[in-house]
C-alpha positions as a Python dict, from the first residue, in 0.01 Angstrom:
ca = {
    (1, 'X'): (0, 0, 0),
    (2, 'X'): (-162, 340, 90),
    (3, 'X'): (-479, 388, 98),
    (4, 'X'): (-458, 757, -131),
    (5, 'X'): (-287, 549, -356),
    (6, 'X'): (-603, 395, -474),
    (7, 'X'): (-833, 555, -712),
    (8, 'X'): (-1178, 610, -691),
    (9, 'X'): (-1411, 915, -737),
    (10, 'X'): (-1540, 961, -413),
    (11, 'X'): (-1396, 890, -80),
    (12, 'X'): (-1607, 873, 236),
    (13, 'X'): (-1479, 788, 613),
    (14, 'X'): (-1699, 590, 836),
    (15, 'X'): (-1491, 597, 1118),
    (16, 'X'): (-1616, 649, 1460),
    (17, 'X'): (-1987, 560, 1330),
    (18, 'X'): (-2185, 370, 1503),
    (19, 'X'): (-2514, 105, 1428),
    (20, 'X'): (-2681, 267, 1096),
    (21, 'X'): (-2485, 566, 1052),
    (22, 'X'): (-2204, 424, 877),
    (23, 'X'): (-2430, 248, 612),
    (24, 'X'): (-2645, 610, 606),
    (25, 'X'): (-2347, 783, 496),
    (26, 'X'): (-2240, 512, 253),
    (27, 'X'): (-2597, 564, 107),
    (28, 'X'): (-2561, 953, 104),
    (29, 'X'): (-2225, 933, -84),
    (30, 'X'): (-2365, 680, -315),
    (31, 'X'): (-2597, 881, -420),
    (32, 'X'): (-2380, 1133, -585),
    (33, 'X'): (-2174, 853, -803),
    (34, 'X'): (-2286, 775, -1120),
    (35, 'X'): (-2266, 444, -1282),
    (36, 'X'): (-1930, 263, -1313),
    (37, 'X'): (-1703, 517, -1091),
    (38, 'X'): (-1638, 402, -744),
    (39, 'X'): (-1612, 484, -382),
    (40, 'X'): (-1355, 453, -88),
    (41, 'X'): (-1461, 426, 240),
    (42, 'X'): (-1265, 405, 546),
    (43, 'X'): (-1330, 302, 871),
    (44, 'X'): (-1128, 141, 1198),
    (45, 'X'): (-1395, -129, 1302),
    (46, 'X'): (-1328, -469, 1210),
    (47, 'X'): (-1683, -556, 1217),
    (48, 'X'): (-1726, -385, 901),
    (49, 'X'): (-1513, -628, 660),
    (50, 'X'): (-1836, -861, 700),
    (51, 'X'): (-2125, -555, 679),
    (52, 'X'): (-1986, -390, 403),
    (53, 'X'): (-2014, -699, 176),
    (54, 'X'): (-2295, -793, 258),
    (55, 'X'): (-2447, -406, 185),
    (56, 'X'): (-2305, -436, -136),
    (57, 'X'): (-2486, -765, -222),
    (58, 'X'): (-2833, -659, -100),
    (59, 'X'): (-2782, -280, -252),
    (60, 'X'): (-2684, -472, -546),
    (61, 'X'): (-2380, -285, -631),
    (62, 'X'): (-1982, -419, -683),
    (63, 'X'): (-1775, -431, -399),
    (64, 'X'): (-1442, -401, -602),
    (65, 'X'): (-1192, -486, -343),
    (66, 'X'): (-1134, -419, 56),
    (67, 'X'): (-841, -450, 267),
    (68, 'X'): (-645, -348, 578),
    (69, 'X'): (-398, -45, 621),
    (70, 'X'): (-232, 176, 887),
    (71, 'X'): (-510, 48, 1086),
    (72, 'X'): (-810, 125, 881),
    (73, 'X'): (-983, -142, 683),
    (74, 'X'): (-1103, 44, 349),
    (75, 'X'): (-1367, -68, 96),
    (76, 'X'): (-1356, 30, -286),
    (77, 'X'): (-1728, 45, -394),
    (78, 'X'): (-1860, 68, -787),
    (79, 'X'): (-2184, 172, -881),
}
């Protein structure tokens, strides 16, 4: 499965962020969505297929589905 092959309204890359900044830009691009359409965001550390969860959960918001592709593990959010 590819990646552009998923649909979402928004799609935001994390990649190469470090500490806060990838959860800053998830923020930014979250708040441009409005209710019920989602966001894709992309990003090569591993570390993020437990933080992004757990964002979700305490931002309250759907975390749709997440995976692993072509090296990137992506996240499909829903507002």
């Amino acid at each position: 499965m590819s990646i552009d092959s998923i649909p979402c309204d928004l799609f935001v890359d994390i990649s190469g962020t470090d500490c806060a900044l990838p959860f800053s830009k998830l923020n930014d691009a979250l708040e441009v969505l409005l209710p019920g359409q989602t966001l894709m965001a992309v990003s090569a550390k591993q570390a993020l297929q437990s933080d992004i969860p757990a964002f979700c959960r305490q931002r309250n918001i759907q975390l749709l589905g997440q995976g692993e592709t072509n090296e990137q593990f992506y996240f499909l959010i829903q507002l």
